[in-house]
N, C-alpha and C positions, 0 to 999 in steps of 0.2 A: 504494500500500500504506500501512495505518497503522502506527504504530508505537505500541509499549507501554511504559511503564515498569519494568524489570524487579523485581517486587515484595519481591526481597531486597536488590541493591544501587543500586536503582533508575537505572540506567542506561539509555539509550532504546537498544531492541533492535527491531530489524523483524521483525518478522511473518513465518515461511517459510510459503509458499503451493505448494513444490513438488509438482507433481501434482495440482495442483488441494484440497491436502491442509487442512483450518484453515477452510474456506471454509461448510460445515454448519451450519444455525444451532438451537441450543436443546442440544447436547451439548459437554462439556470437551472441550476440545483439551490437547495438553502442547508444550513446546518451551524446547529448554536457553538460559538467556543465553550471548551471548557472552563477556563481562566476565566473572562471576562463578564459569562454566561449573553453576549450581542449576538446577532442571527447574521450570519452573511450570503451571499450567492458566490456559488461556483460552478466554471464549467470543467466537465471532463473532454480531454483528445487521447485518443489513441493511438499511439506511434509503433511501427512495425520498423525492427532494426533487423539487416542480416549484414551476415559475414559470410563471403564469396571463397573457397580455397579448391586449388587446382583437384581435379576427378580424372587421370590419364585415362584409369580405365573406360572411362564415358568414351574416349576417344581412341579406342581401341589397343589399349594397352592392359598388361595384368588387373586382376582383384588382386587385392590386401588383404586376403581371409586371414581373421584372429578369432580363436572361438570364442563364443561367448561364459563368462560366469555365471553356470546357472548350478542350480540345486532340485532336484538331482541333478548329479551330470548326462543322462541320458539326456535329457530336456537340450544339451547343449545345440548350438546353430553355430556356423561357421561366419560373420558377416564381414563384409568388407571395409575398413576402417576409412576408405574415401568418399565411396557412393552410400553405403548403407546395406548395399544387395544382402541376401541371407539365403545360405543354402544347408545341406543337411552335412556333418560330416563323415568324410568315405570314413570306413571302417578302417586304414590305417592310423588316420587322425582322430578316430575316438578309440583306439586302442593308446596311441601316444595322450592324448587326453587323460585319462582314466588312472593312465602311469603317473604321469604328471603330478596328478590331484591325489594320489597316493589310493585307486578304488581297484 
């Protein structure tokens, strides 16, 4: 959650989001400070951040399979630490697996 300023005794007040409430975006919101017990308005925006990092395999190069930590290890999936891909491990690699994790 952020938190705001309260814009009469500028106090750092949280944000109530009970019920999903505050969360709308392009309408006033209202919410009393703590501190000072004044009502103010606020809006919400929501910003979407990414981070871009090189995927060769997309571009026709190796996957990076590393297997996954799961419990049990049967459950484990092999996926690829650039794209995400997920596949099952051959039975060498959940034999090496299995060693590995001492099963």
């Amino acid at each position: 959650m952020e938190d705001v300023f309260c814009p009469y005794c500028n106090e750092l007040t949280e944000i109530n989001h009970d019920d999903g409430y505050g969360y709308e975006e392009d309408i006033l919101h209202e919410q009393q400070c703590q501190k000072c017990e004044k009502y103010f308005a606020y809006t919400t925006t929501i910003r979407f951040d990414y981070e871009a990092q090189k995927a060769n395999c997309l571009n026709g190069g190796e996957h990076k399979f590393k297997p996954t930590t799961t419990y049990p290890v049967e459950y484990t999936t092999m996926d690829c630490v650039d794209c995400g891909e997920s596949r099952e491990p051959t039975e060498s690699e959940m034999k090496e697996i299995k060693k590995l994790r001492g099963k």
